[in-house]
C-alpha positions as CSV (number, residue, x, y, z in Angstrom):
1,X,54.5,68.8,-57.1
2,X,53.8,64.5,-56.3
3,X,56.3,65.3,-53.7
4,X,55.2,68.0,-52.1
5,X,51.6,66.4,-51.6
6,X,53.1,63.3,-50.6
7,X,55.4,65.0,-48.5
8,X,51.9,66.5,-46.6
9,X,49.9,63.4,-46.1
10,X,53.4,61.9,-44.4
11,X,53.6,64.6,-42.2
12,X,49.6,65.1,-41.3
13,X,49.7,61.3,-40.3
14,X,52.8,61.9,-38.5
15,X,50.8,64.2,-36.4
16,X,47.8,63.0,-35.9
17,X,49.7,59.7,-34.6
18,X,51.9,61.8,-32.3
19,X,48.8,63.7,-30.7
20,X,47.4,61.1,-29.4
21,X,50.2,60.2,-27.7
22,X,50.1,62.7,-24.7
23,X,49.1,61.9,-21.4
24,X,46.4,63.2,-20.1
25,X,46.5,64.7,-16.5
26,X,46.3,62.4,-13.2
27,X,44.0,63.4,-10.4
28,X,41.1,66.1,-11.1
29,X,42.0,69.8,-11.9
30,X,42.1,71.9,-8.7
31,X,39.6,74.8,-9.5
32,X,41.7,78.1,-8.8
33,X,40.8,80.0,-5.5
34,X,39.0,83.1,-6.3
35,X,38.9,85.7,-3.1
36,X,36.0,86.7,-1.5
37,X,34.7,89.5,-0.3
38,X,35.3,90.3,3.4
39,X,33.0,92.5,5.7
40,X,35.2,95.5,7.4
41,X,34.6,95.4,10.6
42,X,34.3,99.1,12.4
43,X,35.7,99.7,15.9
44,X,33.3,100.3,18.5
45,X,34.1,103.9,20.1
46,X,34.1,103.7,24.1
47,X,34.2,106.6,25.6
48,X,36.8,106.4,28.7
49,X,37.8,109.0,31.1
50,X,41.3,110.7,30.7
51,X,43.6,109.7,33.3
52,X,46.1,112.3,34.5
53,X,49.4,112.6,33.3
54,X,51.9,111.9,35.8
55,X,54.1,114.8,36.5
56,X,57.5,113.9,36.3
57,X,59.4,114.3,39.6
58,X,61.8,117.9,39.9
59,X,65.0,117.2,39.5
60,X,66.8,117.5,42.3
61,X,69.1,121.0,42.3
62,X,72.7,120.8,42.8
63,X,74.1,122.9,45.8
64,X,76.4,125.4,44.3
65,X,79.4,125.8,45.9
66,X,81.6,129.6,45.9
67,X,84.7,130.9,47.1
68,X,86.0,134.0,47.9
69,X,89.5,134.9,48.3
70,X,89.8,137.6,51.4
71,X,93.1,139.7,51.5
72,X,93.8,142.2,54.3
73,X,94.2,144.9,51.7
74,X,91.9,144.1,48.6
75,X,88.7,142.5,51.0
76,X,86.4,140.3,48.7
77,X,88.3,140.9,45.8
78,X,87.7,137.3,43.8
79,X,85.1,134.9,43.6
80,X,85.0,131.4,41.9
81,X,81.9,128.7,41.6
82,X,84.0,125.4,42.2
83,X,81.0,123.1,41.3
84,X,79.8,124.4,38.1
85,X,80.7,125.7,35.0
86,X,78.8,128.9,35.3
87,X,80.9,132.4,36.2
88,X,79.1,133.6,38.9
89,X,78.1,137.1,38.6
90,X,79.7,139.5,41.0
91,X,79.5,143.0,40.3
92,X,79.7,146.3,42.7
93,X,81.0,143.3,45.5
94,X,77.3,141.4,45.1
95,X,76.6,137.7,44.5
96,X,73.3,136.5,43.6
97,X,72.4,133.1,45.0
98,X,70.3,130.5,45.5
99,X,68.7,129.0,49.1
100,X,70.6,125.7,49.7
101,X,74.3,127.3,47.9
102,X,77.2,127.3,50.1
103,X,79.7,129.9,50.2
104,X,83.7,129.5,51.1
105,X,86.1,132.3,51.9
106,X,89.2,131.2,52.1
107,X,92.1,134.2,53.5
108,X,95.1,135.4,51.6
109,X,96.6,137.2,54.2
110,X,100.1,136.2,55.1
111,X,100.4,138.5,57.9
112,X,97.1,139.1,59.3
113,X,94.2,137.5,60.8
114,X,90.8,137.9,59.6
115,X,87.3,137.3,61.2
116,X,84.6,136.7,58.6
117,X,81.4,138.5,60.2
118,X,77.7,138.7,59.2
119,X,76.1,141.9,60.3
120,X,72.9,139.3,60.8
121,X,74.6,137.4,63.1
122,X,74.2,134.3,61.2
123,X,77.5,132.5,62.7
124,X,79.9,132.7,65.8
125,X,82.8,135.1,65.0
126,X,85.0,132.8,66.8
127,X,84.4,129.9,63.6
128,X,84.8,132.4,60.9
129,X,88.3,133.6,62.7
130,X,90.7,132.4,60.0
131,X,94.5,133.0,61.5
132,X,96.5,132.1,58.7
133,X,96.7,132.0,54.6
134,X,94.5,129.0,53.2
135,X,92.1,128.9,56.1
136,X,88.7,128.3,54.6
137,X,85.5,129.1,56.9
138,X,82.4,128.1,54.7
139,X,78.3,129.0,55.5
140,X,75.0,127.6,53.9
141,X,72.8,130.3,53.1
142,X,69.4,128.4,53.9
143,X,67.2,131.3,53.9
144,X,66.2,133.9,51.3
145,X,67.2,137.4,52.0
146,X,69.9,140.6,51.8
147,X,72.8,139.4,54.0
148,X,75.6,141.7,54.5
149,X,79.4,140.3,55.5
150,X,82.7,142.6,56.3
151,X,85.9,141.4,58.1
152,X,86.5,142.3,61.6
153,X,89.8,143.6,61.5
154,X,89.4,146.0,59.1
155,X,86.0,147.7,58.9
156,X,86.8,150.4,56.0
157,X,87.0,147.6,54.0
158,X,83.9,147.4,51.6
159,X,81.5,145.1,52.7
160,X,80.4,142.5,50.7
161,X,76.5,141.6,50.0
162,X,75.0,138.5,49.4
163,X,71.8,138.0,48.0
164,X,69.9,134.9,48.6
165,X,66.7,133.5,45.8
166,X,64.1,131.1,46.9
């Protein structure tokens, strides 16, 4: 038990001895930020008068284009839109259109000449005169309306009816 008590006193004056050997600190502690409070500030509402939406600008329509294939024995028998991927409509030998569309007929007669007529008298029989197969005469329906169309040449064909939208 002398050992163990003078094994203590060693070892408490060991300490003490090393304690004192730190270093204390160089400069003056920085005191530790502590947040303050901020005041919220609230918007001030101003009243301000709407101004108007601008309309966006119509997009411009695209003339549709059609062509009918005219035979000396079938008449208007076939139409196709060239310029869009829609199938026009043409039932009971009428085609619904819009103002501004063009329409093309284009013969299929190998032996005969046919003469393109509007019973409005909307072009000179002489242009719409179309003498041999693959002759194209074409028209630009401007105005709405009912138009009616038959070839010349042979008037027990069915006549054809356009109709023209605004």
């Amino acid at each position: 038990m002398k050992y163990v008590t003078l094994i203590s006193i060693i070892l408490i004056l060991l300490s003490s001895v090393f304690l004192g050997c730190v270093k204390a600190p160089v400069g003056t502690p920085t005191p530790t930020a502590t947040p303050t409070p901020t005041e919220t500030v609230e918007p001030t509402v101003v009243p301000t008068t709407p101004s108007p939406t601008p309309t966006p600008a119509p997009m411009p329509r695209v003339q549709a284009v059609y062509k009918f294939y005219v035979h000396d024995i079938d008449g208007f028998y076939r139409v196709r839109a060239l310029n869009t991927t829609q199938i026009p409509k043409y039932t009971n030998l009428t085609l619904r259109i819009n103002a501004g569309d063009k329409v093309i007929w284009e013969s299929e007669s190998e032996d005969y000449t046919i003469t393109i007529v509007s019973e409005q008298g909307l072009w000179d029989n002489t242009s719409a005169k179309l003498r041999w197969d693959a002759q194209q005469f074409s028209y630009t329906f401007t105005q709405p309306g009912t138009y009616g169309i038959y070839v010349k040449e042979f008037p027990k064909i069915r006549h054809q009816k356009i109709i023209v939208m605004p």
